[in-house]
C-alpha positions as a printed NumPy array, in Angstrom:
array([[114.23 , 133.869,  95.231],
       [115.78 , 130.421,  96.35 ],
       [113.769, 129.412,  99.151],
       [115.866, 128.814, 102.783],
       [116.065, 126.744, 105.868],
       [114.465, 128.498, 109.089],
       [115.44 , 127.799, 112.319],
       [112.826, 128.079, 115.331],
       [113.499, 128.793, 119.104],
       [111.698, 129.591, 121.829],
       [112.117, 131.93 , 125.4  ],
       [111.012, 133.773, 127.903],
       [111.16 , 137.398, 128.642],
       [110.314, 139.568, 131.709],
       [109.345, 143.124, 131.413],
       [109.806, 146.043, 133.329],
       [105.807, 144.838, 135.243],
       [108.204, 141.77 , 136.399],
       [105.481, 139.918, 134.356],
       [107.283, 136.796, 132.534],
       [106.1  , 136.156, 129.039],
       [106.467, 133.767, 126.158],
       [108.322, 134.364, 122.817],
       [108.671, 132.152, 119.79 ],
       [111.827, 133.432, 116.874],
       [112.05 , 132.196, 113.454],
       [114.581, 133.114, 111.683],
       [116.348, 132.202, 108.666],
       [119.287, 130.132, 108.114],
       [122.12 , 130.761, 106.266],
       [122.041, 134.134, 103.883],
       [121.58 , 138.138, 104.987],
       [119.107, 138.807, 106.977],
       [117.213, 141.718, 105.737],
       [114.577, 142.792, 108.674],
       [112.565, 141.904, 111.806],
       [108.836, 141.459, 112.367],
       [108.006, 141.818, 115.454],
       [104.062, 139.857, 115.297],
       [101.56 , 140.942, 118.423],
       [ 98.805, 138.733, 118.396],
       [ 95.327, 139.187, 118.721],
       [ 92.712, 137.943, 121.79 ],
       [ 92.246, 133.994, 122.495],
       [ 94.805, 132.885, 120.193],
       [ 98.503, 132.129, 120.504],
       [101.798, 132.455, 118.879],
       [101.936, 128.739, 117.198],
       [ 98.825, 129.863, 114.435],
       [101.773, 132.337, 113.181],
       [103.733, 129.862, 112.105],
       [102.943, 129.352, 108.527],
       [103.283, 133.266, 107.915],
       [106.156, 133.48 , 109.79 ],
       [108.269, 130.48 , 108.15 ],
       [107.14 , 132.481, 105.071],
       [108.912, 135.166, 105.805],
       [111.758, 134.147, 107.175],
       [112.338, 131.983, 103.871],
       [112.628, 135.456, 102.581],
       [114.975, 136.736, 104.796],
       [112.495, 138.634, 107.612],
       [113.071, 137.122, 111.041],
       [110.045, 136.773, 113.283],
       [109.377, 136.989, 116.747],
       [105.898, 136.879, 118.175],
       [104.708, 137.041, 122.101],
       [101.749, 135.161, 123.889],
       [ 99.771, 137.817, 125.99 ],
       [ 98.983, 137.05 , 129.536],
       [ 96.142, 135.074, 129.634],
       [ 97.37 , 133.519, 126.358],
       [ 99.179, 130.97 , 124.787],
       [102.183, 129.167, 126.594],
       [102.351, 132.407, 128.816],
       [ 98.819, 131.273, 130.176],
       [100.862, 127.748, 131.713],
       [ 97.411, 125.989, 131.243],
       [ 93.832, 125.748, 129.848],
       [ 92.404, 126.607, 133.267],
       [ 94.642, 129.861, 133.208],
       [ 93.278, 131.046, 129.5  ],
       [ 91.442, 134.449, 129.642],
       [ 92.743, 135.55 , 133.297],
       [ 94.487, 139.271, 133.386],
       [ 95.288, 141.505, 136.124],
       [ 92.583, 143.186, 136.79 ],
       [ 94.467, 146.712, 137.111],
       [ 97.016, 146.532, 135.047],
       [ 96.63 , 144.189, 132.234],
       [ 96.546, 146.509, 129.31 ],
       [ 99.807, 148.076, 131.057],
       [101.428, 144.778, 131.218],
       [100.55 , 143.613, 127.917],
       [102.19 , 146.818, 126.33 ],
       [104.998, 146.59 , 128.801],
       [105.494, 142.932, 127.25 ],
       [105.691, 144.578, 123.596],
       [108.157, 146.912, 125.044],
       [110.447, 144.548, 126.412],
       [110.445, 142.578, 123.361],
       [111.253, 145.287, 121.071],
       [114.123, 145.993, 123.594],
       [115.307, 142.785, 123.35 ],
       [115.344, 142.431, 119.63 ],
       [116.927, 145.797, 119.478],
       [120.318, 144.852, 121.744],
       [120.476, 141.668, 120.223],
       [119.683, 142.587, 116.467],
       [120.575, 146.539, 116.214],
       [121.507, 147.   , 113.022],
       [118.025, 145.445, 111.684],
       [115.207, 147.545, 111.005],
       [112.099, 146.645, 113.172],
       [108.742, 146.217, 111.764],
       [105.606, 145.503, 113.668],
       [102.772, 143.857, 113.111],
       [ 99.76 , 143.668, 115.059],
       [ 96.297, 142.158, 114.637],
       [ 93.136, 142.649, 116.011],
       [ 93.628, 143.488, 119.394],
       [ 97.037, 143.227, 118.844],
       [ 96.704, 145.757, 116.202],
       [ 95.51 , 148.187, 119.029],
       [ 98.55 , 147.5  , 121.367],
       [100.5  , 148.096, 117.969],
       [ 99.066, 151.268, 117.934],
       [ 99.641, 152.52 , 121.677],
       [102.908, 151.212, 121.457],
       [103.939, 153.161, 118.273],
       [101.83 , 156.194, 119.83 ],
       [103.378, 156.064, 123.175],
       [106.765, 155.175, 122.774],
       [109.323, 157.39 , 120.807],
       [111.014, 154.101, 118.737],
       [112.238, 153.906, 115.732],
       [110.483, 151.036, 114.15 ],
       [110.926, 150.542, 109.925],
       [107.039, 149.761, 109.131],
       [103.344, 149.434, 110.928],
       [100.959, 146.648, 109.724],
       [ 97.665, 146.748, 111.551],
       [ 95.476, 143.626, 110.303],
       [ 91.777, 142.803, 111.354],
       [ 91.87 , 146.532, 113.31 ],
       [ 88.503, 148.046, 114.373],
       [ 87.262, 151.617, 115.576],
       [ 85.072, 152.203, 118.401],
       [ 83.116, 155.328, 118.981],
       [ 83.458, 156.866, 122.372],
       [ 79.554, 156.488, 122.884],
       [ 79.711, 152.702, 123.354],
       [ 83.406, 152.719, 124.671],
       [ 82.066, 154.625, 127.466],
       [ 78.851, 153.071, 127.61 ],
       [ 80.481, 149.573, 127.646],
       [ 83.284, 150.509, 130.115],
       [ 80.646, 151.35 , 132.869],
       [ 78.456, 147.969, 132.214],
       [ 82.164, 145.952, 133.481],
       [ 82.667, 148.202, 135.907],
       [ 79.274, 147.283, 137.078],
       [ 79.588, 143.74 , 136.686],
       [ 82.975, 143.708, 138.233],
       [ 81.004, 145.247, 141.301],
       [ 78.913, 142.1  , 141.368],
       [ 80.589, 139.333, 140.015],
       [ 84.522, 140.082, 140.565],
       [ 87.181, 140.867, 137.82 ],
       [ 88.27 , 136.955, 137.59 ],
       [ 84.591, 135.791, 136.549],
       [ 84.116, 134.77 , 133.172],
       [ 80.528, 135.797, 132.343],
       [ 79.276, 132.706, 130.18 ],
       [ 75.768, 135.061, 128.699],
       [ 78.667, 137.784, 127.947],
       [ 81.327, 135.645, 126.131],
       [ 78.67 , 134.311, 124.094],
       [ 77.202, 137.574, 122.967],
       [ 80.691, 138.588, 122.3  ],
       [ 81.534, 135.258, 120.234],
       [ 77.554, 135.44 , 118.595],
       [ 77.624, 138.964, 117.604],
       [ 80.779, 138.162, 114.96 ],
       [ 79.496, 135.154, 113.779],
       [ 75.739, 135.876, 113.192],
       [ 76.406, 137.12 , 109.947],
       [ 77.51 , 133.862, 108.363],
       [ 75.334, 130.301, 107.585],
       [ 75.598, 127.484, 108.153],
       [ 77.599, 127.869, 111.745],
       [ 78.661, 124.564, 113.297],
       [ 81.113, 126.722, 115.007],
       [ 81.367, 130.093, 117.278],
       [ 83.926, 130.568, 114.982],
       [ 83.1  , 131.008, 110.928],
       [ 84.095, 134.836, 111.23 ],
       [ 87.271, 133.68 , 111.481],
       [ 87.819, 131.963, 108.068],
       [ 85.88 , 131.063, 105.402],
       [ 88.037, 128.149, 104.993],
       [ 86.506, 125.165, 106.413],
       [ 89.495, 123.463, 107.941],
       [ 90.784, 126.865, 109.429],
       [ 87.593, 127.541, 111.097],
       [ 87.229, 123.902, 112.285],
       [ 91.344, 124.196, 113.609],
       [ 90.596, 127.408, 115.751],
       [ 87.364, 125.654, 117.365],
       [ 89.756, 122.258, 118.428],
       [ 92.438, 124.235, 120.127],
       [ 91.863, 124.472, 123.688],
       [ 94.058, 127.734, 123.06 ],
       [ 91.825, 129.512, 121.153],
       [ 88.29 , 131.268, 121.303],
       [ 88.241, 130.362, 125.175],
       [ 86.543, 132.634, 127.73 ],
       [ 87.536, 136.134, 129.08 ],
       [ 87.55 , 137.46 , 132.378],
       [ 85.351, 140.539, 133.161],
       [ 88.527, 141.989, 134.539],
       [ 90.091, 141.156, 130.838],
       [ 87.524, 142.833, 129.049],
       [ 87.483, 145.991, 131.074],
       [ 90.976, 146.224, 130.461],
       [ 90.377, 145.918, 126.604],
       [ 88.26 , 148.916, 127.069],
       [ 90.387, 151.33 , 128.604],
       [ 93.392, 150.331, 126.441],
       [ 91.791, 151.18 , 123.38 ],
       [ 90.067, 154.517, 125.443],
       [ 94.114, 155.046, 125.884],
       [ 95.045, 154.302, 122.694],
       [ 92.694, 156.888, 121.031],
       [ 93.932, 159.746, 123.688],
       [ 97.827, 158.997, 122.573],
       [ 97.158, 159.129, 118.929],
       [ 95.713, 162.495, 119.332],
       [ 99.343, 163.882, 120.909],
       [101.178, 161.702, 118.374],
       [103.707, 164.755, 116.563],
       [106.618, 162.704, 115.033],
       [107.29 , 160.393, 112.884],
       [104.582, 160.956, 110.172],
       [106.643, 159.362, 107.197],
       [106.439, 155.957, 108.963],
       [105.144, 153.103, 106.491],
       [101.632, 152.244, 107.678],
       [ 99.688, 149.335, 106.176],
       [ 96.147, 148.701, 107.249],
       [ 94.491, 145.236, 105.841],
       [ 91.226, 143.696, 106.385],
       [ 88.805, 141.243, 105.092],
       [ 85.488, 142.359, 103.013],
       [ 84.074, 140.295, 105.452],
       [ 85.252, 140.587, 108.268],
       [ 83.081, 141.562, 111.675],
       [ 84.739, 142.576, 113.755],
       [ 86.091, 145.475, 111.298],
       [ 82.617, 146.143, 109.767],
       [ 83.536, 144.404, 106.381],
       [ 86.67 , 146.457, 105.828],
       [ 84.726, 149.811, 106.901],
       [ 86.789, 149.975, 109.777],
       [ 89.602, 150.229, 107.918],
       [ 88.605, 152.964, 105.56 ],
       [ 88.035, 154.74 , 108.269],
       [ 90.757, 154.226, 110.442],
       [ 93.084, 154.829, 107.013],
       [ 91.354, 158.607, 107.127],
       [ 92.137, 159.548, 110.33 ],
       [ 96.157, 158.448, 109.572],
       [ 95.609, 160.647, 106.488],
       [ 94.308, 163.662, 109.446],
       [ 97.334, 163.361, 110.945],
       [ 99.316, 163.664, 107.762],
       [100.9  , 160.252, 107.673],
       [102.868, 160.428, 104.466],
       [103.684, 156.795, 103.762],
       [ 99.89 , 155.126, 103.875],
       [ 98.337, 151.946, 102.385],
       [ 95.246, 150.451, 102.968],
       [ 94.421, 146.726, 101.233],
       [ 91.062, 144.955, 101.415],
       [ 91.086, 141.731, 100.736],
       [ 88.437, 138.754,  99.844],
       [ 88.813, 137.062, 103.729],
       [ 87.129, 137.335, 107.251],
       [ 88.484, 138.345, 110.114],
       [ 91.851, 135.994, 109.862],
       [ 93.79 , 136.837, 106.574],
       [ 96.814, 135.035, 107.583],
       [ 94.499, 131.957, 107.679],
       [ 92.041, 132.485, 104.729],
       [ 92.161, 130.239, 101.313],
       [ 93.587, 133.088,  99.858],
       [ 96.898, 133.567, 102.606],
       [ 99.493, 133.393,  99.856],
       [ 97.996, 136.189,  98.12 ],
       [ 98.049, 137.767, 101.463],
       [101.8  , 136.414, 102.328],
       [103.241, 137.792,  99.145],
       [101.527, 140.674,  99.33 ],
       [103.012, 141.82 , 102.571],
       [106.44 , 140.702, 102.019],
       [106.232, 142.883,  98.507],
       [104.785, 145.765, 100.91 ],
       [108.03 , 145.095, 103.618],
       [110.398, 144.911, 100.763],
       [109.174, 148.338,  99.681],
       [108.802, 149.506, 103.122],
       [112.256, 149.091, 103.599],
       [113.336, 151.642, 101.066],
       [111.528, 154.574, 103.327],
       [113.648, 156.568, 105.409]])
C-alpha cells in the first residue's frame, strides 16, 4: 500500500467531571479513511511516545487519537503536577475522560467504526469503559494488561487507605514508588535504569528514563484510586451480557512483569472465553512490558494493523 502524508493536531476536551484534558489526532491525509483508534495510555507516560505507532497507522488509513490522564502528560501543565489525582474521584474522572473522547470522535467522525486500544493501565480503563458503557465500538486491543487476585487487591487497598490516614492522599511515598518501580525491574541485569522492564531496547529504555514525563512518582491518593478501579472493573465484567462477538485482542511480552511474562494474558484470554466472547485473539510476543517500543515494533505494528483490517470485517 502507497504510504501517505499524516497530519497532526492537538486539543482539549472537558468531560462531563468538568475535568479538562489533553488530546493529540493523527490522521491521514488525502485518501479514505477506513477507521479510528482511539489509544488510552498507560501510568507515567504520555501521549507523544504514541507517535511512531500512530503515524503508522494513519499511513494506513486508521486515524488516531490518544488522551493524557490527569496527572499525565500535557494534561499534568508541569513536572511538579506529574502523579497528582483527585483523591475521590480519579478513576471516575479518568474514565469520564475516555467517555468524552469517544463522544467526541463519534459526532465528529460517525460513520467510522471506533476501535480502542488500551495499555497497561490503560488497558484496564479500556476494559471498564467497554464493560460499563453500552457503545458500539468496532474492536478491543488490551496490551501489557495484568490480573490481580482479590486477596492482594484487598489487602493492598487497605495498606493506602492506611497510609492516606497518615501521610495524606497528595504524598508521594518515595520507599513505595520505589518498590513499585524495583519489583518490575528486578528481573532483568545489568539495570542502569528503574526502567529495563520497559524495553529491551537500549535506547528505548534509556528515552523513557530522560523524560521528565515518564516513570515519575505517584500520589498515595493515585494509587488507591488504581486499586478500586480495577476492584470496579472486575465487578462490571461480571454483569457484562451484550456484545460477545466484539473483536478482542490481548498482546503481551514473554517478558514482560508486570503481566507475569505473558501469563497474565493467558489468563485473562480464559476468562473472555467464560464469558463466551466469540471473536478472541491472544498474541505473545518476544518484548517486555512496552511492545509498541521494543526492537521488534514493526512486527508488532503490522501485526495489529493486519488484526484491525480483519477486525473490521466483524459485524
Amino acid at each position: 500500500m502507497e504510504q501517505r502524508l499524516v497530519n497532526e493536531h492537538t486539543f482539549y476536551l472537558s468531560s462531563s467531571t468538568h475535568f479538562r484534558f489533553f488530546i493529540r489526532h493523527i490522521s491521514p491525509v488525502g485518501g479514505e479513511t477506513k477507521g479510528i483508534v482511539l489509544i488510552i495510555p498507560g501510568m507515567a507516560e504520555h501521549t507523544g511516545r504514541y507517535n511512531d505507532f500512530a503515524n503508522f497507522l494513519a499511513m494506513h488509513a486508521y486515524a488516531v487519537y490518544s488522551l493524557d490522564h490527569p496527572g499525565q502528560g500535557q494534561t499534568a501543565g508541569s513536572v511538579q503536577e506529574a502523579g497528582h489525582i483527585d483523591k475521590k474521584r480519579g478513576w471516575q474522572i479518568m474514565l469520564e475522560n475516555v467517555r468524552a473522547l469517544y463522544t467526541s470522535i463519534r459526532k465528529s467522525q460517525p460513520e467510522l467504526p471506533v476501535f480502542v486500544f488500551g495499555h497497561s493501565m490503560g488497558s484496564i480503563l479500556a476494559r471498564h469503559f467497554t464493560a460499563l458503557y453500552p457503545v458500539y465500538i468496532q474492536g478491543l486491543i488490551l496490551s501489557g494488561s495484568f490480573m490481580m487476585p482479590s486477596f492482594p487487591l484487598a489487602l493492598l487497598l487497605n495498606m493506602m487507605r492506611l497510609k492516606i490516614l497518615f501521610e495524606g492522599s497528595g504524598k508521594k511515598s518515595t520507599w513505595f514508588n520505589k518498590l513499585f518501580y524495583w519489583n518490575f525491574n528486578r528481573h532483568f541485569h545489568p539495570r542502569p535504569t528503574r526502567f529495563e522492564w520497559i524495553s529491551s531496547d537500549r535506547n528505548e529504555a534509556d528515552a523513557y528514563a530522560g523524560d521528565p514525563y515518564c516513570g515519575f512518582f505517584y500520589s498515595n491518593g493515585f494509587y488507591r484510586n488504581l486499586l478500586k478501579g480495577i476492584a470496579a472493573t472486575k465487578n462490571a465484567e461480571k454483569l457484562l451480557t451484550y456484545r460477545k462477538s466484539l473483536p478482542v485482542l490481548i498482546m503481551s511480552g514473554n517478558e514482560d512483569p508486570v503481566g507475569r511474562s505473558g501469563k497474565d494474558a493467558v489468563k485473562l484470554h480464559k476468562e473472555f472465553f467464560k464469558q463466551n466472547y466469540q471473536n478472541l485473539s491472544l498474541k505473545i510476543f518476544p518484548g517486555r512490558h512496552e511492545l509498541l517500543h521494543e526492537k521488534n515494533k514493526e512486527a508488532v505494528f503490522h501485526y495489529i494493523l493486519q488484526w484491525l483490517d480483519e477486525s473490521m470485517e466483524i459485524k
